[in-house]
N, C-alpha and C positions, 0 to 999 in steps of 0.2 A: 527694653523699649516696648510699648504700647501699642498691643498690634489691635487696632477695630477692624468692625466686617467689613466697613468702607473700603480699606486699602486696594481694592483691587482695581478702583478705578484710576488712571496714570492718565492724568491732565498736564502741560508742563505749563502752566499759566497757575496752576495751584498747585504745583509740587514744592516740595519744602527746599527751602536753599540749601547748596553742598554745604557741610559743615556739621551739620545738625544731628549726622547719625554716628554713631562706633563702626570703628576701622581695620579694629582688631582686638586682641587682647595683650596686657604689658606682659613679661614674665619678672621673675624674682629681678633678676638684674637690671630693671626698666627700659629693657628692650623690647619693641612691638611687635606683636608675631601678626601677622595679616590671618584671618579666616580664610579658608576653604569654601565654599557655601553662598546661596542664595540668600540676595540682599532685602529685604523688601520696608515701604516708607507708606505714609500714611499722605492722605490729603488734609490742606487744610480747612478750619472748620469752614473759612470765609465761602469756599463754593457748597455748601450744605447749606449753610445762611442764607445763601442768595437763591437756591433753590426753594429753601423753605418760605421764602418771604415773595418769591414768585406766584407758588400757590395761590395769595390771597386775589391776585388781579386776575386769576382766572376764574369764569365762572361755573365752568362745569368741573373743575379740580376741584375748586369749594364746596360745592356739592355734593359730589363724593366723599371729601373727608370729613362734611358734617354727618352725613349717613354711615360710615366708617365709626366712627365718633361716638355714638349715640347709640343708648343700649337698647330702644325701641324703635322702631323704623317708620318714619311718618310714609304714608302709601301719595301723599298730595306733592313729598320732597322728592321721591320717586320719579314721581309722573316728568321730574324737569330735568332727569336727566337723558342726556342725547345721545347715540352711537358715533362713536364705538366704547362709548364712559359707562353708557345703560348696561352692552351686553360684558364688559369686566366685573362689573358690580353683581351681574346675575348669577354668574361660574363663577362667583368667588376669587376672580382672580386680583382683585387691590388687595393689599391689606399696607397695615402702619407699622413699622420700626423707628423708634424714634424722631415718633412725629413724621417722618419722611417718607412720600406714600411709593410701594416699591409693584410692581407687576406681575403677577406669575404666568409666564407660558412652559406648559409639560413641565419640562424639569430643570427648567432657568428664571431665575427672578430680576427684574431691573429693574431700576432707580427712574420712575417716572418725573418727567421736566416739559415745562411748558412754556419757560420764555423761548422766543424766537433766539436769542441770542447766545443761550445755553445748547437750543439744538445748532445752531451753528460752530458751533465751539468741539460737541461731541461729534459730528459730521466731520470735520478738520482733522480730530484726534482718529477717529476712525478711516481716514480713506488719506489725505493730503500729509501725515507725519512724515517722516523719513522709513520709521521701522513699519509703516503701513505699506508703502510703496507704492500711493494709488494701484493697489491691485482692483481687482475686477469686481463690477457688481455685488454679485451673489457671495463673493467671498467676504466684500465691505459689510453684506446685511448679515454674513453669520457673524463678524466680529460686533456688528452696534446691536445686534438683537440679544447679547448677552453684557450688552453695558449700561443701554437706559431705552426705553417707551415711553411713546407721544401720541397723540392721537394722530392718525394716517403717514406713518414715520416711514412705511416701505414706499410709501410713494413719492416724498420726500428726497428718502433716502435718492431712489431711480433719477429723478429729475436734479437732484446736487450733484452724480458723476458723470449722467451726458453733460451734464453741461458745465464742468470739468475741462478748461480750456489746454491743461498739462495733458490730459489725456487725451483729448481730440486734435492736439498738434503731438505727442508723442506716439501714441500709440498707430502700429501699423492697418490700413483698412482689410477689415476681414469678409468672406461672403461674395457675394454676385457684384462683380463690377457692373458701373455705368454705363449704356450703350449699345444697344442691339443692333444686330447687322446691318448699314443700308449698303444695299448694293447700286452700280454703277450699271447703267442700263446696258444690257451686254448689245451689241453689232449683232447686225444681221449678213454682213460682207465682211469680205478682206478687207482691211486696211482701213476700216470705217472708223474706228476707235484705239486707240494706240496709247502705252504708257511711254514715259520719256524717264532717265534718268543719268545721273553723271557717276563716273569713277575718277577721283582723282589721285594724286598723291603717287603717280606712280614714275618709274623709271625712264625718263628722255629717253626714247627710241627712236626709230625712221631719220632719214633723211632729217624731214624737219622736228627734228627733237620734241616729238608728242608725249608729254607728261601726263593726260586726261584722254577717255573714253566716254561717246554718247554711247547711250544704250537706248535702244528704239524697238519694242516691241508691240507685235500684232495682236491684239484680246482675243478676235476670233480665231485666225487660224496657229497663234501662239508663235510665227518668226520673229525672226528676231536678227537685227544687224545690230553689228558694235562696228564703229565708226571714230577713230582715231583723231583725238584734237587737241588744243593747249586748253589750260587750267584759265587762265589769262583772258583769253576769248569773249569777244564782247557777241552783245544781241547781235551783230549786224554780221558777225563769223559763224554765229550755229544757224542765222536764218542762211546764208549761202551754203555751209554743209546740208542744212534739211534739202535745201531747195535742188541742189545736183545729186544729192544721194537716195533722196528717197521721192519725193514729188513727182521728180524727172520720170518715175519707173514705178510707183505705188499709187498716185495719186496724191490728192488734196485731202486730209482727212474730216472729219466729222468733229470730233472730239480727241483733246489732245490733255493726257492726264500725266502731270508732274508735282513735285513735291515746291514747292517757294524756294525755287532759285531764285537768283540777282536777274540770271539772262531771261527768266521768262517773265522779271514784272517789271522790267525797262517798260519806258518808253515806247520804244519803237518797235520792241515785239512783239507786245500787248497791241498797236495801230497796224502791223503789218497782218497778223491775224484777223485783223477784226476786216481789213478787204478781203482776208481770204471768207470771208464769213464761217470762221471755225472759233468755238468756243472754249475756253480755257478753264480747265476744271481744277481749283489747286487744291492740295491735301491741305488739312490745317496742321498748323505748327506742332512738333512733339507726336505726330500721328500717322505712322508711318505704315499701316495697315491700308491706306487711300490707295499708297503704291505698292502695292506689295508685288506687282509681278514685275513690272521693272529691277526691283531688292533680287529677288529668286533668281533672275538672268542676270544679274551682278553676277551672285554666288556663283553659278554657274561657267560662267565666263571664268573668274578668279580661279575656279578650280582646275579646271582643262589647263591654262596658262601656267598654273603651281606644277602641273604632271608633267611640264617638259621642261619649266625653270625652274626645279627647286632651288636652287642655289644660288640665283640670280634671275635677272631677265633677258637672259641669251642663252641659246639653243643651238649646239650645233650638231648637223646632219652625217650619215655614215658617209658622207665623201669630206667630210671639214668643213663645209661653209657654216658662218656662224649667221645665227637670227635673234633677233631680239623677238619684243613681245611685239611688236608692229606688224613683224611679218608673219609673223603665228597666227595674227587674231585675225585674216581672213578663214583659214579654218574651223575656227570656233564654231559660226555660225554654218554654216556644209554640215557640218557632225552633228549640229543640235537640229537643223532644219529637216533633216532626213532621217529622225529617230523618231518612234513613235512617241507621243505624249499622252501619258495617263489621263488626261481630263479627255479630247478628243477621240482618242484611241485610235489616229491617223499619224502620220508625218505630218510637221507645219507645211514642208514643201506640196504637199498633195492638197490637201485643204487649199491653199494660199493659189497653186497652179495648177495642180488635176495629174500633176506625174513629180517623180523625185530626179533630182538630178542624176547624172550615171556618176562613180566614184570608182579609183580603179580596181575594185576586190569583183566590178559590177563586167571588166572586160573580159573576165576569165569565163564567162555564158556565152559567149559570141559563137559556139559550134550547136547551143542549146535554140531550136525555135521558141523565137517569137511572134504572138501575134496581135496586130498593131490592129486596133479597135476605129470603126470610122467616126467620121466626125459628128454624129446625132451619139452613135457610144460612151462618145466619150465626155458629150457633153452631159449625160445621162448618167455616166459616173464621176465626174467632177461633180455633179447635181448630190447625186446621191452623197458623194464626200461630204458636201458643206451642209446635207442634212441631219446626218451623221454627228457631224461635228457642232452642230448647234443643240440636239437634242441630249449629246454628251455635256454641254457646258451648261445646259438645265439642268439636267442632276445633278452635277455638282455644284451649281449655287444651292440648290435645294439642300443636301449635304453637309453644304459648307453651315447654311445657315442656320440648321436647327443642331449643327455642333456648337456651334459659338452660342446659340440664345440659350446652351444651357447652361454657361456660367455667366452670363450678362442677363440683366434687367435695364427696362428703361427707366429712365431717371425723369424725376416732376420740378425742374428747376424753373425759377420763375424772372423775369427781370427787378432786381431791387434785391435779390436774395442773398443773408450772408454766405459762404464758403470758403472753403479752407484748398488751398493746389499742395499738390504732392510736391514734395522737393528735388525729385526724382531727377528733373533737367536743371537742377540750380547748381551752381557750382561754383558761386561767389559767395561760400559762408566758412569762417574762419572753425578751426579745432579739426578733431579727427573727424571723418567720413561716419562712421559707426554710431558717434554719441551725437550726430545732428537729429532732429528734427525730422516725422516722417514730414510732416505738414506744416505750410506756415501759411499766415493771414492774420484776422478775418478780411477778402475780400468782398467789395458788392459787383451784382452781375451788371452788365451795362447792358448788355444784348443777348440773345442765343445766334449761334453763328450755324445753320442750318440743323440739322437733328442730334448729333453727338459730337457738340461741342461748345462751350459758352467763350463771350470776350469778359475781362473783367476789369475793374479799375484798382490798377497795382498802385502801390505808394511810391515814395519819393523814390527809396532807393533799389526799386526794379524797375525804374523806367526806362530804363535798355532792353528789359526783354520783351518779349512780344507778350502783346495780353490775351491769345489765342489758346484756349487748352482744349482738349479733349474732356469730356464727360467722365473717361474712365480715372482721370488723376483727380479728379475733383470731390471732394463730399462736404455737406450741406454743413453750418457752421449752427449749434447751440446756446444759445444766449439766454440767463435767466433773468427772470421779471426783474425791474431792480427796487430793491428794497428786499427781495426775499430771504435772502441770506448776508442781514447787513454787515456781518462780520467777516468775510470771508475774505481769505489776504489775495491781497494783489497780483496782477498775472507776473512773474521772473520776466528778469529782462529778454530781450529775445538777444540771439546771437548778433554777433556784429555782422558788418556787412560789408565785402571787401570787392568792389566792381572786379570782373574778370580783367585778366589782363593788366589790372595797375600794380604797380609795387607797393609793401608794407611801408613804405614808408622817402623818405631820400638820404641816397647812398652815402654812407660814410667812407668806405673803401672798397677797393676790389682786393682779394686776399690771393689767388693764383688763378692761372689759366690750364689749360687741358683741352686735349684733341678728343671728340667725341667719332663715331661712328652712325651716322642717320643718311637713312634712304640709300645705303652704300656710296655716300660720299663724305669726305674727314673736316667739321667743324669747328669751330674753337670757340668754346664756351668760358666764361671768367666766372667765378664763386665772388658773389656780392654778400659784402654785408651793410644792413639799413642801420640810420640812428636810432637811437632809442628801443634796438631790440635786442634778443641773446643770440648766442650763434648760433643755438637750432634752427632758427630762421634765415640763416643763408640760405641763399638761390643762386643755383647756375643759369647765367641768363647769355642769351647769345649776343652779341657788339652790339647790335643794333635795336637790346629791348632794354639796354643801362640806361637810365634814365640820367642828363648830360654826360653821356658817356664817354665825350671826348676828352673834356677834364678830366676825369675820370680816369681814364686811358693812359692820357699821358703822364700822371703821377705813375700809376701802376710802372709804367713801362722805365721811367725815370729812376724809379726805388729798384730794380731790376736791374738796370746798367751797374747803379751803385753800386746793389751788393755782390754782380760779378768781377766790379773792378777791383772790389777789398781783395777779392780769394788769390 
């Protein structure tokens, strides 16, 4: 076989058909022995031709290979050539191999090309193959910088992988997230600003079987009530809890910070606030840093509750009586109210009222003098507490803030701009977890929705989810001129898209049922299987998420009697 110097460039648009090379060697009996060994194939001539024939419609490649060419060198043919053609030609670095004008840099030579369509073609082979595996930049320019030279090819090259739509929906974002700190204008009193949040999901306790917890805490003096409720509960059951549990005894607050509940953008919670004249500060969706000290007193709470129920949610005392978590979770609040807090470096209790509760470890002093501070003292050190405690929570925004601004930057998002959302909260795309998608889009911004975070206009099939993101899941979407790379293959399909919550498809049968274990009570789940799919994709779906699943039902249960009346 014919090996030319060519060979080493591996186009598969110009590679020769299977067939064409030896496969091995026969021996005496005309049996084929396969080789051991590296294969290697030539290209055909057709893409030299067409490079060669490229040449003449360029005008500064002409130019060159006439002064290439020519045993004297006119100084006027010179004068017309331009950079970066001028300074090749100066350093010697063109020269000719058969007719085909090659490049020398240090100690690599390539195969110079100047159709657009040719570098579009070498860009593909170099970065978009398979055995390329769009890898990175720098690594794309060491493999093209030893395949062929263009005039301004590294820059080229840069602006063909950003904007590399594989790589800016696959590839993970690396560097300084979007979004610098903003803080929430902290209180100057108690009770002035306050986070809200819910617990739910938890174990019917109390009398009245409370499955959910509000969580209501203080910014500035950092108390904190949890307050026992159902999950179920409309606007008009957490405005009468607010209003007997905390109003009654805290006040009417200033600002009242919660994440997009249902119960705080009703109706009538949203109108009942607005007579209190208190304004409603909500986090935006997927952003859960708005609230985060309401999160931290979840945690908090969850963990005291796990120290006395591990094993359930009842608790029983050295005399036997048992307690659920109902009757525990007044405690909670005593233990956290009357401990100091790292940001304040007071008790919530002292900050919030100027003394701590007595607790009974607090009876065992009663032979020890006290003495009781009069009433300008104590107002004098209440004073002094909530000064304390304010110049404490400047520092720690202070703190807080120039910890966070050092892996965040701000973002220059504009309205009309494309962008790409993390897929981070999407959970309606078919295949494994692993091989999705970090990003998908391209969307356009419709608005910015205060400083770190934009709305955007999602397509058909995310119109269920909120069009609210955060700044930090978001980056900016690369689009190339068009026409500049008119070869360049088309985006891959994007994944399918399977609404949350709906089934692959409609049931063919239920195949067996099974008692499960959840929230410590025994459910009965049925294994569905859908038309037109394999059994990997059965789903155990609970009665009431089988799509007609009374039909359903009563076959299953029918084929059932059946086969226990054969036995």
């Amino acid at each position: 076989m014919e090996i030319d110097r060519r060979k080493n460039f591996r186009f598969s648009e110009w590679a020769p058909e299977s067939g064409t090379l030896d496969s091995g060697n026969t021996d005496s009996e005309g049996t084929e022995t396969p080789i051991l060994g590296i294969s290697s194939s030539e290209l055909h001539n057709e893409f030299f031709s067409a490079v060669l024939k490229s040449y003449a419609k360029h005008k500064q490649c002409g130019i060159l290979l006439e002064l290439l060419q020519q045993k004297y060198r006119s100084l006027e043919v010179k004068s017309q050539l331009e950079e970066p053609w001028s300074r090749a030609y100066k350093v010697n670095n063109s020269f000719l191999v058969d007719s085909l004008l090659y490049h020398r840099e240090k100690h690599t030579s390539a195969l110079t090309v100047v159709d657009r369509d040719h570098i579009c073609l070498l860009l593909q082979e170099c970065h978009d193959c398979p055995y390329m595996g769009h890898i990175s930049e720098d690594r794309t320019k060491g493999r093209a910088a030893s395949t062929a030279w263009w005039a301004k090819w590294e820059q080229q090259l840069s602006e063909y992988i950003n904007t590399c739509e594989r790589c800016q929906k696959a590839n993970r974002k690396h560097g300084k997230k979007y979004g610098l700190l903003q803080h929430i204008e902290e209180p100057k009193h108690p009770w002035e600003t306050i986070n809200m949040d819910w617990v739910s999901g938890l174990v019917p306790g109390g009398k009245e079987n409370y499955n959910a917890c509000l969580i209501i805490v203080d910014r500035f003096s950092k108390s904190m009530r949890f307050l026992p409720c159902h999950k179920a509960d409309t606007a008009m059951d957490t405005a009468l809890i607010f209003w007997n549990k905390i109003i009654s005894t805290c006040g009417v607050p200033k600002i009242i910070i919660s994440d997009r509940d249902p119960q705080f953008t009703s109706e009538f919670w949203t109108n009942l606030y607005d007579l209190l004249c208190t304004n409603l500060a909500f986090s935006t969706a997927y952003h859960p840093q708005t609230d985060g000290l309401a999160e931290r007193m979840i945690q908090t709470m969850e963990d005291i509750l796990r120290r006395f129920c591990a094993y359930g949610m009842e608790y029983k005392d050295h005399e036997g009586y048992t307690h659920d978590w109902v009757t525990l979770l007044p405690a909670v609040p005593l233990a956290y109210n009357t401990s100091q807090h790292s940001t304040t470096r007071k008790t919530p209790a002292v900050v919030e009222k100027g003394w701590n509760p007595l607790l009974p470890v607090d009876h065992s002093k009663k032979n020890i003098l006290t003495i009781h501070p009069t009433a300008k003292d104590f107002h004098d050190i209440w004073k002094r507490a909530c000064e304390t405690a304010a110049k404490c929570i400047a520092e720690a925004k202070e703190y807080n803030t120039q910890r966070w601004d050092k892996t965040h930057m701000e973002h220059d998002f504009r309205e009309g701009d494309q962008v790409l959302v993390s897929t981070l909260n999407f959970n309606n795309y078919k295949g494994p977890k692993k091989m999705r998608d970090s990003f998908l889009g391209p969307f356009t911004i419709i608005k910015l929705v205060g400083k770190n975070a934009v709305e955007v206009k999602l397509t058909k099939e995310f119109s269920r989810k909120h069009p609210v993101f955060p700044v930090s899941l978001v980056k900016p979407y690369f689009q190339t001129e068009q026409g500049k790379f008119p070869s360049r293959k088309k985006n891959l399909t994007p994944q399918e898209i399977v609404e949350v919550g709906d089934s692959p498809g409609p049931v063919s049968k239920i195949i067996r049922a099974s008692k499960i274990r959840l929230n410590w009570k025994d459910q009965r789940q049925y294994l569905v299987r859908f038309k037109n799919q394999t059994p990997d994709k059965d789903k155990w779906l609970a009665e009431d998420a089988i799509p007609d699943g009374n039909l359903h039902l009563r076959i299953f249960r029918a084929s059932r009697r059946t086969e226990q009346s054969h036995k």
